[in-house]
N, C-alpha and C positions, 0 to 999 in steps of 0.2 A: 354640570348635572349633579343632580344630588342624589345620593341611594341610599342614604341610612340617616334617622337622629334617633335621638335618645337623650331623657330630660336624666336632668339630676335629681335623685330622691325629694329635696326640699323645694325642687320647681326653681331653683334661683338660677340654671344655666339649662341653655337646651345646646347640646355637640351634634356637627352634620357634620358628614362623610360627603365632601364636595370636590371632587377633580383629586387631586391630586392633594389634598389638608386635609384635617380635621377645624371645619370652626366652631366656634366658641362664642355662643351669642347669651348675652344679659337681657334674662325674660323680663325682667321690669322696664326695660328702655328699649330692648330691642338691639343693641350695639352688639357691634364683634367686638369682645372680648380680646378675643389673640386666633390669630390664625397659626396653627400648629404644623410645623413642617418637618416631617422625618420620613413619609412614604418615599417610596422612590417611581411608583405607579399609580394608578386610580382606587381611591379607599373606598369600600364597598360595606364596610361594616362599623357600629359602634355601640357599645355597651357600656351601661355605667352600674356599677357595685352597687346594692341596695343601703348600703352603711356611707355611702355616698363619700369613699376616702380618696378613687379611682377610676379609672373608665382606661376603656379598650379601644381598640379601632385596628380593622382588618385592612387589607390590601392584597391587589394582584400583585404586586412586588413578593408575596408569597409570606409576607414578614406577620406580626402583632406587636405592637406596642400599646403600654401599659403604662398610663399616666395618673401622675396624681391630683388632686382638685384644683391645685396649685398651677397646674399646667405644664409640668416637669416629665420629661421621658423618664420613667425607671426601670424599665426593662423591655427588650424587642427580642424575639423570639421568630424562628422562621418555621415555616412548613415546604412541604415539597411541589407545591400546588397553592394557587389565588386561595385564597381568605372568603369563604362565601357565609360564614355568620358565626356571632360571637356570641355567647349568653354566661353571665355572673348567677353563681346559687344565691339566691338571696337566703340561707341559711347562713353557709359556711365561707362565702364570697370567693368562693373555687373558680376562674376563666373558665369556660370549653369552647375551645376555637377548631372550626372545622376547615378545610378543602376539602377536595374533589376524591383524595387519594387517601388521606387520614384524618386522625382528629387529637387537638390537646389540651393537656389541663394543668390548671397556673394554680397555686396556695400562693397565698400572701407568709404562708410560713412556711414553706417552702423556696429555694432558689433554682434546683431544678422543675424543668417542663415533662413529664410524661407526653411522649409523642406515639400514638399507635395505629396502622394502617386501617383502612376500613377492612372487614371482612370477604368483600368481592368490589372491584371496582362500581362506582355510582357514575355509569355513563349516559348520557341520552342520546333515541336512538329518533330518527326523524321516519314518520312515515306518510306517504302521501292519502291526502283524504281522496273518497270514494266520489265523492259529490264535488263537483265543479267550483259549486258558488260556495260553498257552505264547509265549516272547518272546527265544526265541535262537538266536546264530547263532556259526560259529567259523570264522575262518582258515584256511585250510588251510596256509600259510606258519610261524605260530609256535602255530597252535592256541587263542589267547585265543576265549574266549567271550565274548560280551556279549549282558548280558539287563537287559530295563527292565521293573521292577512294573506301568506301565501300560502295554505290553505294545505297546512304540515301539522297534523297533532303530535305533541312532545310525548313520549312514553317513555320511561325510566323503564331502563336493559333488563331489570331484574321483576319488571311485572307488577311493580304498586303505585296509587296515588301516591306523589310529592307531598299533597298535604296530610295525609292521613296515615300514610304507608300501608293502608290495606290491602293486600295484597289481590290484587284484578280477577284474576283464575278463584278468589277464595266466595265459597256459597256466603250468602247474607245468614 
């Protein structure tokens, strides 16, 4: 399964988060490069620096590691909770790597990680839809829809669109 790429600034590599690697494929051919192995569970995330020196890549192993364009681990870093998205400033080229439970942030001039809890846990709570056949709902903020086959809309514990964070209860 594949759940994450991310091209390299200059377009010359594009990295997926595939099983249990990170790969490494050459845009002009097409080839795997190198298949990267240091997760110890499913990588679910990957980012690459806008200065194109580095890239990231998350995991339910609860880890991040930070490589270079080279293809070299340089640093792994854990959280308390699966890896669910990575994003580089493309200013300052700062990580922010998040789970479930907290969130952190990587300098390149820096060797420590600031690791800090969320503010209230981000749980999802299941609830059964009203209607039989039918399992959706939308936004009225950015319009996303969400629909579940077994006919469960997802609602974040704390009351806002996932994609927008507007809060549900809030007047337009």
């Amino acid at each position: 399964n594949v759940y994450d790429l991310a091209f390299k600034p200059d377009g010359t590599q594009l990295i997926v988060a595939a099983g249990l690697r990170v790969l490494v494929f050459d845009t002009i051919d097409g080839t795997i490069q190198q298949p990267l192995k240091g997760h110890k569970d499913i990588v679910y995330c990957v980012a690459y620096a806008k200065d194109g020196k580095r890239f990231a890549s998350g995991s339910a192993d609860k880890s991040i590691i930070i490589w270079t364009s080279k293809l070299e681990g340089i640093l792994k870093y854990t959280h308390n909770d699966s890896i669910q998205c990575l994003a580089y400033n493309p200013v300052t080229h700062q990580l922010a790597s998040c789970s479930s439970g907290d969130f952190g942030l990587w300098s390149p001039e820096q060797k420590d990680v600031l690791i800090k809890r969320w503010p209230r846990p981000l749980k999802w709570e299941y609830f059964r839809s009203l209607l039989p056949d039918v399992s959706i709902t939308m936004c009225p903020t950015c319009f996303k829809m969400f629909h579940s086959e077994d006919y469960e809309l997802l609602v974040l514990q704390h009351n806002c669109c996932p994609y927008c964070r507007r809060p549900i209860d809030e007047p337009n």
